[in-house]
N, C-alpha and C positions, 0 to 999 in steps of 0.2 A: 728365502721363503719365510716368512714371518704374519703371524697373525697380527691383524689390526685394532684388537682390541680384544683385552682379556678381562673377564671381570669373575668373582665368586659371588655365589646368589647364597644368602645367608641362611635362608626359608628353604632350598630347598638342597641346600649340600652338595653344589656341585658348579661344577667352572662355565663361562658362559663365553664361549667364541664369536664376536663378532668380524665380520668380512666387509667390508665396506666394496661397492661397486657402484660405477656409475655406468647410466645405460641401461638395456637387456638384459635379460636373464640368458645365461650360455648355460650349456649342461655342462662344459668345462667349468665352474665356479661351485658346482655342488661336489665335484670330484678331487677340487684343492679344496675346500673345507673339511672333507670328510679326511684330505690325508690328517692334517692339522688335527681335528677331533681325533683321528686313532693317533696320532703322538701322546696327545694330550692324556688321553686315556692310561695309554702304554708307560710314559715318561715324567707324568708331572703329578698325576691323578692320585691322591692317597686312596690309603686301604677303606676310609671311613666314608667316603663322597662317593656320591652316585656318578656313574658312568652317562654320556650322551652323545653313542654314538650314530649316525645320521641313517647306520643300515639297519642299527638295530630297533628304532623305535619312528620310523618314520616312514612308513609302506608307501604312503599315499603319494608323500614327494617322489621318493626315489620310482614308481612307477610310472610319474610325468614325466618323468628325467627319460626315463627307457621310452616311451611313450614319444618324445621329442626327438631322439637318438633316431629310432626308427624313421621318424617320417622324414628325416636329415635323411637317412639312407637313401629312403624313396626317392624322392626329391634327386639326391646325383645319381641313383640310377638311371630315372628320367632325362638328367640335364646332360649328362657325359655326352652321350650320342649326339645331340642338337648342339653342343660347341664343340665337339670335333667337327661337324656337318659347318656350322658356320663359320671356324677359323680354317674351310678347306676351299673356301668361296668364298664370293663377293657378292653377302647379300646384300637386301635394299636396308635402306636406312627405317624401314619403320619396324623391318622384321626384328633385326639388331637389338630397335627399342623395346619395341614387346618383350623379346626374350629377356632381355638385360633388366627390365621392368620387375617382369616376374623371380626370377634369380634370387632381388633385392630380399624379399621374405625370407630364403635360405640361407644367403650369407653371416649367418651367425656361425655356419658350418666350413669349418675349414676348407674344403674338399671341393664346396661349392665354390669358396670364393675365389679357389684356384682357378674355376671352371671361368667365372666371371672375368677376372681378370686377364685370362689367356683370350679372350674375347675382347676385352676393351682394347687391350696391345694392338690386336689384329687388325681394328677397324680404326684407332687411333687418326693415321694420317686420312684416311676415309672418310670420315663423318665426327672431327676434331670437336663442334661445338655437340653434339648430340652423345658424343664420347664422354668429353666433358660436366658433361649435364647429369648422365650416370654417374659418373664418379664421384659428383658432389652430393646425388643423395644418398649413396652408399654413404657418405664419411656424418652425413647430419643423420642418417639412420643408425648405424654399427660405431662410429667411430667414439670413442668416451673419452678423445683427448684434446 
C-alpha cells in the first residue's frame, strides 16, 4: 500500500497525496486515500504543517461517497432477488439481457458484480454469444486494465 505520489505544497504548509486511477470513480478509492491521509497526518506530518484530512474538511465529497454507498445498497437489494429468480431458471435470452444490461451501471459494487457474474456463469452455455457480449462491456465499462 503505497501512495502514488507525494508532494509538499510550500504556500500552504502541508503534504499533498496524490492517488492516481484509471477509470470510475469507486467509493473504495476515497476510503484508501483517506487511510493514507490519516497515516500521513498520524506518521509523517510535523507539528508545524497543516493537517488534510478528507473527513475533516471535505463534507460535500464524503457525502457523495455515502450518497453512492446507498444507492449500491439499493440497487443489490433490488438485484439479489431477480438473480436468485434467474440462476433458478431458464429465462429467455432478452430477459438475461435486460437484466445484465442494467446490473452494468452497478457493477462498481462489489456485491453486485457477484450478482452479475453468478448470472453470466449460469446462462453461459445458454446464450454463449449474448453472455459474451455482456462480459465485454462490463470489462470496456469497469475494467482499468
Amino acid at each position: 500500500m503505497y501512495i502514488d505520489l507525494l508532494f509538499f505544497n510550500r504556500e500552504s504548509n502541508c503534504l499533498v497525496a496524490v492517488e492516481l486511477k484509471a477509470g470510475k470513480f469507486k467509493p473504495a478509492y476515497l476510503g484508501q486515500l483517506n487511510t493514507y491521509l490519516t497515516i500521513l497526518d498520524d506518521k509523517v506530518k510535523k507539528l508545524h504543517e497543516k493537517g488534510n484530512n478528507l473527513n475533516k474538511g471535505n463534507d460535500d465529497l464524503s457525502k457523495l461517497v455515502a450518497q453512492i454507498e446507498h444507492i449500491n445498497e439499493l440497487a443489490y437489494i433490488q438485484y439479489k432477488p431477480i438473480a436468485y429468480d434467474l440462476c433458478g431458471r431458464i429465462a429467455s435470452s432478452d430477459e438475461v439481457e435486460h437484466i445484465l444490461d442494467r446490473m452494468l451501471d452497478f457493477c462498481g459494487c462489489d456485491e453486485i458484480l457477484k450478482l452479475f457474474k453468478q448470472i453470466c456463469k449460469h446462462y453461459y452455455e445458454i446464450y454463449p454469444e449474448m453472455i459474451a457480449y455482456e462480459i465485454n462491456s462490463y470489462r470496456e465499462f469497469w475494467d482499468n486494465e
